[in-house]
N, C-alpha and C positions, 0 to 999 in steps of 0.2 A: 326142137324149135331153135330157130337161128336168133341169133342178138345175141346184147351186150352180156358181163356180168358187174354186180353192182357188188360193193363191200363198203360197210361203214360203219363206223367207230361214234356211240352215243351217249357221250357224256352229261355232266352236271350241267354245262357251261357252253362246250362246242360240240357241234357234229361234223364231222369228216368222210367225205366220200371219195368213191376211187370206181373207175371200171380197171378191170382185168385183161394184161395183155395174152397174147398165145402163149408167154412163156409162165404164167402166174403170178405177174408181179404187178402193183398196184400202182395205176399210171393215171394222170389228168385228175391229179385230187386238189380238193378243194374245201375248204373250212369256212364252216358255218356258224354262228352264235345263234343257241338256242334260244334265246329271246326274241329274237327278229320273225319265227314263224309260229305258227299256232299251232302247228301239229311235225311229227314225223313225215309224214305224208308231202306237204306243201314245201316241206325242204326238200326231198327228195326228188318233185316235182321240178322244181325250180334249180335243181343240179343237172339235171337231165336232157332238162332244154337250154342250159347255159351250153350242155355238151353236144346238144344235138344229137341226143338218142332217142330214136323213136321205137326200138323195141328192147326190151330184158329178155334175157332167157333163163339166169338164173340171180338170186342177192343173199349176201351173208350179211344180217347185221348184227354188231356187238354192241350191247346195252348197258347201261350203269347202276343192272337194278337185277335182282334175282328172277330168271323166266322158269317159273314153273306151272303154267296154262297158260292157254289162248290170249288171254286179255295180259298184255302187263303195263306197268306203271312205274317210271324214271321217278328213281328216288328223289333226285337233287334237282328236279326240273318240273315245270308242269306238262306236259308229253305223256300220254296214254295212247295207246291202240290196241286193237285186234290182228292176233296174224293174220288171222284165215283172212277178215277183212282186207289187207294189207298185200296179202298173195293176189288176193282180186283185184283189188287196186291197181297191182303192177302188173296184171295179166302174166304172171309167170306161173309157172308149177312146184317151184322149187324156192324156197324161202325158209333159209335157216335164221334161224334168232337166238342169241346165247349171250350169256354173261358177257362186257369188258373184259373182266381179267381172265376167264378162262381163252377168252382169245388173245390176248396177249400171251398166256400160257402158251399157246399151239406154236406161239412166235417165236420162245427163245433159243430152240436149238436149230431155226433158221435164220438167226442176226448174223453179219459177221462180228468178227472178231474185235473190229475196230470200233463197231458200236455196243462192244461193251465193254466196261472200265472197272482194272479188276480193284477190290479195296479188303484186303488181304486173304487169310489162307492157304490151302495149299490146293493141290491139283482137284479138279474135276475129277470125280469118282464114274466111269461110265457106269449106265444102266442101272444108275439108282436116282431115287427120286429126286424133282427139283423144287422149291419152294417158289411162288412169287408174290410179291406185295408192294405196292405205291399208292401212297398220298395225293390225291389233287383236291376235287371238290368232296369226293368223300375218301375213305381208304380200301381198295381193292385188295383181294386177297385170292391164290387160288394154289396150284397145285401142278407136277406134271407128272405121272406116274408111269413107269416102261411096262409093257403088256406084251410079248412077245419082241417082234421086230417093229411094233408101234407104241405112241405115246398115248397116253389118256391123259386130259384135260379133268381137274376137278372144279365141278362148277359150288360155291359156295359165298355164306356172307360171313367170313372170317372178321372181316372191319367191324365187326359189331357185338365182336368177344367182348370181356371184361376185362379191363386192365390193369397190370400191376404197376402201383408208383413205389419208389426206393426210398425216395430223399426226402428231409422237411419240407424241402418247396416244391417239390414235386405232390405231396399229399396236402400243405398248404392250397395246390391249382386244384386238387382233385376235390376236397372238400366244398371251394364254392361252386364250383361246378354240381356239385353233389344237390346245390341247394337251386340249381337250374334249371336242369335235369332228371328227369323219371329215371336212367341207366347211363352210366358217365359210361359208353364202350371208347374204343381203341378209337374209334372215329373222332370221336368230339375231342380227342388231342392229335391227334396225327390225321392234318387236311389243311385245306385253307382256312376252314370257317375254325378247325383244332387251332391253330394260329392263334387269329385274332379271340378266340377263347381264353387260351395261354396268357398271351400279353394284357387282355383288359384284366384278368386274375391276379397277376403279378402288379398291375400299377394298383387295384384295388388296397391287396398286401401289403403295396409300400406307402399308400396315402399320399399315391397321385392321381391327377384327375382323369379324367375319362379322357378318352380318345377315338374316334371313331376310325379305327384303321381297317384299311382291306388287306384280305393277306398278301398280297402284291409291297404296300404298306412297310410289313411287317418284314418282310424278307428285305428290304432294300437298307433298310434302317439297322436291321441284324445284322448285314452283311457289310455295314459300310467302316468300321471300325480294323475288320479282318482286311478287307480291300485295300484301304489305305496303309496298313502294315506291309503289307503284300509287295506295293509300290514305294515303301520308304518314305509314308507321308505321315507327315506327325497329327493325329485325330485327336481333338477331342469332342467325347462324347457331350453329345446334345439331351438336358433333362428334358425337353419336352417328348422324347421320345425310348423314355428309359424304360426297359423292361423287356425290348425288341431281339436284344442282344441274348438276351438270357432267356427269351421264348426259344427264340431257333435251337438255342443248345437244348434247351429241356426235349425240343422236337426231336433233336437228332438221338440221342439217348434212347427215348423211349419208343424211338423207332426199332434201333438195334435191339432192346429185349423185347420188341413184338414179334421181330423177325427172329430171333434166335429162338423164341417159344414154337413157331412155325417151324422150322427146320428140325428142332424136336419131334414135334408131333408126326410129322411125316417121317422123321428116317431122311431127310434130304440129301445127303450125300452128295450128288447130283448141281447142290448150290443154289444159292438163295440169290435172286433177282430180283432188283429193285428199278420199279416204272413208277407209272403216273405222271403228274404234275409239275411236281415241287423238288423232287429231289435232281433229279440233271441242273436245274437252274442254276443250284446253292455251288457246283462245280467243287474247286479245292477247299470250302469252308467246311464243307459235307466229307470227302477226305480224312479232314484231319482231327474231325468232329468226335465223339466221346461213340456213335455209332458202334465200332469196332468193340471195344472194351465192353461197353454193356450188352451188348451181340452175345460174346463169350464168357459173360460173368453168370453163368450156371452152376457157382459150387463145383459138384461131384462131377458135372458134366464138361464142366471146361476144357480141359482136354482135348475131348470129342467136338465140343464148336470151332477149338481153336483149327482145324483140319479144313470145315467149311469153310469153300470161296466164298465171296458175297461180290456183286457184280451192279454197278448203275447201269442200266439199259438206256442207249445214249442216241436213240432212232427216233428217227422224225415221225413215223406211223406205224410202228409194233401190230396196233392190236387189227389195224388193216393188213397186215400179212397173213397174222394169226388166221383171220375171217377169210383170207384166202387159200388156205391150206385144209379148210374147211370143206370149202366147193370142189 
């Protein structure tokens, strides 16, 4: 069948579409806030006739929610469909549907070089595994694993382990959380809404008042103290927004031992990628952040983490490449 091909990226917060040129590369995309539509469908609709396609031939979309049957259901969003439905819908024959990050997976040994940013380690180990995991509206986590002369993609919900805290105040956040929450996982501290968790925990702690911050909020406010050093400007910190500073850093931490328990677990060799959200934004704050150290603070194992690269994935549409390497 002749026509276009579709690939899109279907997160907590935006959707993103792309057709496909002759060469495989994801062209005339366009970003959508999943609130503004009712369904998967009526966005898609609505990308289509902004683009002026009137036939599909085939669509890859990646989703922010485990697809395992016909029916699924976007974690961080209200958005459900049917494939089969959804195949009909677009009158194609062909419609894959798979994790977010397992399509960001498919994506990272097709970034270049300059999108991604290395933050320490030592060399890329060929043909061994890769780790990946990022933060946005929830925490993505997946997998790349070599099969011959191919990759396999591990599709899973890693963000939803159970998480280890170190410090007093790190087990001081996890306790009231504990008293929020049915299962405090890796999620509910590492994401947007892990954020504004973090920080309303910490002002709780210190017997300040509430504050109704967005993680957008909470990043600006953590970051402005470092920014201003940056620039040679003398800060000082603002109490009505105390705790901000000391969320991001808990952030960055206990990113780096989520990720180093990941690179574990797989054998990764291969190196640990970080996408999503949140962490490209934080740029040099994330750098110079505690990441690294508790990354490789495994005891017996350190050594062996210290070897892994760890890399920010610094591309405007990853998980749309990935979904193109698919088709």
């Amino acid at each position: 069948m002749n026509g276009s091909r579709l690939v899109g990226d279907i997160g907590g917060t935006n959707a993103r579409f792309a057709l496909l040129d002759k060469h495989n590369e994801p062209v005339l995309t366009n970003t959508f806030r999943t609130d503004d539509f009712p369904s998967l469908k009526a966005a898609i609709q609505t990308y289509l006739s902004e683009q002026k396609v009137k036939q599909l031939s085939s669509a890859a979309i990646a989703v922010a929610t485990p697809v395992v049957s016909d029916s699924v259901k976007l974690t961080n969003n209200h958005w459900s469909f049917s494939i089969d439905n959804m195949r009909d819908d677009l009158k194609i024959d062909k419609l894959h549907v798979l994790n977010d990050f397992t399509a960001l997976a498919l994506s990272v040994t097709h970034l270049p070089k300059a999108e991604l940013i290395p933050i320490g380690g030592g060399p890329v180990q060929a043909d061994h595994a890769k780790a990946i995991i990022g933060p946005g509206t929830g925490l993505g986590v997946s997998g790349l694993v070599p099969c011959g002369k191919h990759w396999v993609p591990l599709q899973g919900e890693g963000g939803h382990v159970s998480l280890g805290v170190r410090t007093a105040r790190e087990f001081a956040v996890y306790e009231r959380l504990m008293q929020q929450f049915r299962h405090v996982s890796a999620e509910r501290f590492l994401s947007g809404p892990g954020l504004v968790n973090i920080v309303k925990a910490l002002r709780d702690i210190d017997g300040l008042q509430y504050f109704d911050y967005s993680p957008a909020d909470v990043t600006r406010w953590g970051m402005a103290g470092f920014e201003a050093q940056q620039e040679g400007v003398v800060y000082e910190s603002l109490p009505e927004h105390g705790g901000c500073e000391e969320a991001l850093k808990i952030f960055c931490q206990l990113l780096g031992s989520c990720a180093g328990n990941l690179v574990l677990s797989l054998g990764a060799e291969g190196g640990v990628y970080i996408g999503g959200g949140i962490v490209p934004r934080l740029g040099q704050f994330f750098i110079e952040s505690d990441f690294r150290r508790e990354f490789e603070a495994k005891g017996r194992m350190q050594a062996y983490l210290q070897k892994i690269p760890s890399y920010v994935i610094h591309s405007k549409y990853p998980a749309l490449i990935g979904a193109a390497q698919l088709l």
